[in-house]
N, CA, C and O of each residue as an XYZ file, in Angstrom:
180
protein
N     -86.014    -79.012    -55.399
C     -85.925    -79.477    -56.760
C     -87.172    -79.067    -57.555
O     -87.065    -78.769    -58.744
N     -88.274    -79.049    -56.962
C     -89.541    -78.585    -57.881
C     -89.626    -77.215    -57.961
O     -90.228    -76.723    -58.915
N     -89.131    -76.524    -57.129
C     -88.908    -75.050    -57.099
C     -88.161    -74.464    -58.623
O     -88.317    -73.618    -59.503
N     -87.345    -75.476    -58.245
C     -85.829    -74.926    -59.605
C     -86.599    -75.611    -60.595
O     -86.522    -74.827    -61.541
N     -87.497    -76.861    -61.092
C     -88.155    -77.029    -62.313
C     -89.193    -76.294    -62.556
O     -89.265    -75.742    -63.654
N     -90.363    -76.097    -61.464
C     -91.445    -75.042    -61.755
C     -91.213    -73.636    -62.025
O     -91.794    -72.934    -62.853
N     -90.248    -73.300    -61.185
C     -89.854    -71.434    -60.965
C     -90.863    -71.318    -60.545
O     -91.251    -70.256    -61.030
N     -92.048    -71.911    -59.587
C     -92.748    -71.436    -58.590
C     -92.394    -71.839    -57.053
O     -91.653    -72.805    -56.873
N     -92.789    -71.283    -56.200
C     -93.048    -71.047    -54.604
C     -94.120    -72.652    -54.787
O     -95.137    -72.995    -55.391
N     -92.991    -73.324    -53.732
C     -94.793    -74.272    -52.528
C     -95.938    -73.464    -52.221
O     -95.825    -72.271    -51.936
N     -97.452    -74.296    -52.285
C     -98.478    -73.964    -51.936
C     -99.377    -75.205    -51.540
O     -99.751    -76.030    -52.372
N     -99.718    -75.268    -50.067
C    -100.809    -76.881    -50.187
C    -101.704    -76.130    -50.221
O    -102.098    -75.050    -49.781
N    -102.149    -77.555    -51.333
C    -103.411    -77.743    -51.239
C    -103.740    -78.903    -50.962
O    -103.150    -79.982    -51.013
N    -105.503    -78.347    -50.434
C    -106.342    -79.367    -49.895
C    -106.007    -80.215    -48.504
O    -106.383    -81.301    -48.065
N    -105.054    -79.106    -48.003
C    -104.218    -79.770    -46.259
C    -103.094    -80.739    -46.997
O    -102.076    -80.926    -46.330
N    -103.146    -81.245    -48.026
C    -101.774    -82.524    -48.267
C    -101.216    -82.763    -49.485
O    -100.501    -83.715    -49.795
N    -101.598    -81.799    -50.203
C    -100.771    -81.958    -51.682
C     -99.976    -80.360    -51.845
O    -100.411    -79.209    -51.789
N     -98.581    -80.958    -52.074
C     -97.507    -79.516    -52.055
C     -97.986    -79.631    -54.166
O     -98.056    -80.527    -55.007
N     -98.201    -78.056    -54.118
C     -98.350    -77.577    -55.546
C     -97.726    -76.817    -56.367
O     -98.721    -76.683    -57.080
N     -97.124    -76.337    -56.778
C     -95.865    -75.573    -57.661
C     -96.692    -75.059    -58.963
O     -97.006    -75.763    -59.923
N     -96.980    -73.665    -58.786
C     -97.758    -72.783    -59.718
C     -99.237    -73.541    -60.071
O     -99.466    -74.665    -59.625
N    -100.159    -72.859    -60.865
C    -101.528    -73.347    -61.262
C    -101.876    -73.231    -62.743
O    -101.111    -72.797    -63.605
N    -103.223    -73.707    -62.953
C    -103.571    -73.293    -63.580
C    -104.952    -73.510    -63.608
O    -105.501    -74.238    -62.780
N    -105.977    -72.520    -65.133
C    -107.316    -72.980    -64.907
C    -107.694    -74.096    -65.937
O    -106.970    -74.203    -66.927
N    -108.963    -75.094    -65.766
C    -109.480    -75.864    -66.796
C    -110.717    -75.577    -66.693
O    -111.175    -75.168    -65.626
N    -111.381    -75.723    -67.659
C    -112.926    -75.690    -68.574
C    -113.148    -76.776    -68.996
O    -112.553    -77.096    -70.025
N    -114.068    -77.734    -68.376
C    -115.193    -78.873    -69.140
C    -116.176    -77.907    -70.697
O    -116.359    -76.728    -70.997
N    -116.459    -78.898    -71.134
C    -117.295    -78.407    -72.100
C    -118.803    -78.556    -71.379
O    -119.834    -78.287    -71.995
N    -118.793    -78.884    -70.403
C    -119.805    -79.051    -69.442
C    -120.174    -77.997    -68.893
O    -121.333    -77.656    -68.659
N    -118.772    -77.187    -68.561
C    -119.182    -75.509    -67.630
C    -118.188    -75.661    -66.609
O    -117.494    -74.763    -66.133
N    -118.180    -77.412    -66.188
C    -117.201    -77.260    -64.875
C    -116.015    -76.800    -64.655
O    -115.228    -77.134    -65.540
N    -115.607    -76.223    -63.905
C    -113.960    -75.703    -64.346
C    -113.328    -75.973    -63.111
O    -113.817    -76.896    -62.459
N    -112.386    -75.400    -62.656
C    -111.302    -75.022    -61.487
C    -110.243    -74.799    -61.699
O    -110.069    -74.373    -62.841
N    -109.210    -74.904    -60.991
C    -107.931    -74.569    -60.914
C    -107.260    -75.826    -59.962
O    -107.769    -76.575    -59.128
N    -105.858    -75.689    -60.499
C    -105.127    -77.019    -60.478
C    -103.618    -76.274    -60.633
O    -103.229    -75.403    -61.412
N    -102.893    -77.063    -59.459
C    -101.048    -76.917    -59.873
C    -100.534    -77.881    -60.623
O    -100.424    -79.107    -60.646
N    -100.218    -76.807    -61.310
C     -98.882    -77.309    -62.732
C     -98.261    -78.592    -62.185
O     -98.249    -79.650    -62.815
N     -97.718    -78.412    -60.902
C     -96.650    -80.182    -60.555
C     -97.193    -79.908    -58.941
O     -97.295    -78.950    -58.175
N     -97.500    -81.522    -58.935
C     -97.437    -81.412    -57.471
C     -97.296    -82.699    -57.427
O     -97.253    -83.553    -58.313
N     -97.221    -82.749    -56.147
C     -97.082    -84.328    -54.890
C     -97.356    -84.238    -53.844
O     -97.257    -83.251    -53.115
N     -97.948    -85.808    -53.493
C     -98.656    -85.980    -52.015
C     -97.734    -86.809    -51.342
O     -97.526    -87.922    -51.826
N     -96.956    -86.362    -49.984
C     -96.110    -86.833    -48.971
C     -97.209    -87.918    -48.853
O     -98.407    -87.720    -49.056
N     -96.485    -89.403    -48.401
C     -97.478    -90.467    -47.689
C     -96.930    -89.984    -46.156
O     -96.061    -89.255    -45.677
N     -98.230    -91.054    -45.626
C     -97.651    -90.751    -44.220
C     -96.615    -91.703    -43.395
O     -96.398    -91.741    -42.183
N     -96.097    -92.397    -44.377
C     -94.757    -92.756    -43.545
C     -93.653    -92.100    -43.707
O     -92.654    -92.403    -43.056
């Protein structure tokens, strides 16, 4: 289902969050990174 809303491929990150495409952000600080568009973290039950 996130496949067919993102039109991206699964990717984890960080070992436990499934991510569906990215993108980048900029603080006005300098800090930046990259981040998926939709994601979710399976619990562990």
């Amino acid at each position: 289902m996130f496949t067919e809303i993102s039109g991206e491929q699964p990717v984890v990150w960080a070992g436990r969050i499934i991510g569906f495409g990215t993108y980048q952000y900029r603080y006005a600080s300098g800090h930046g990174g990259q981040a998926p568009l939709l994601a979710f973290a399976p619990g562990a039950a």
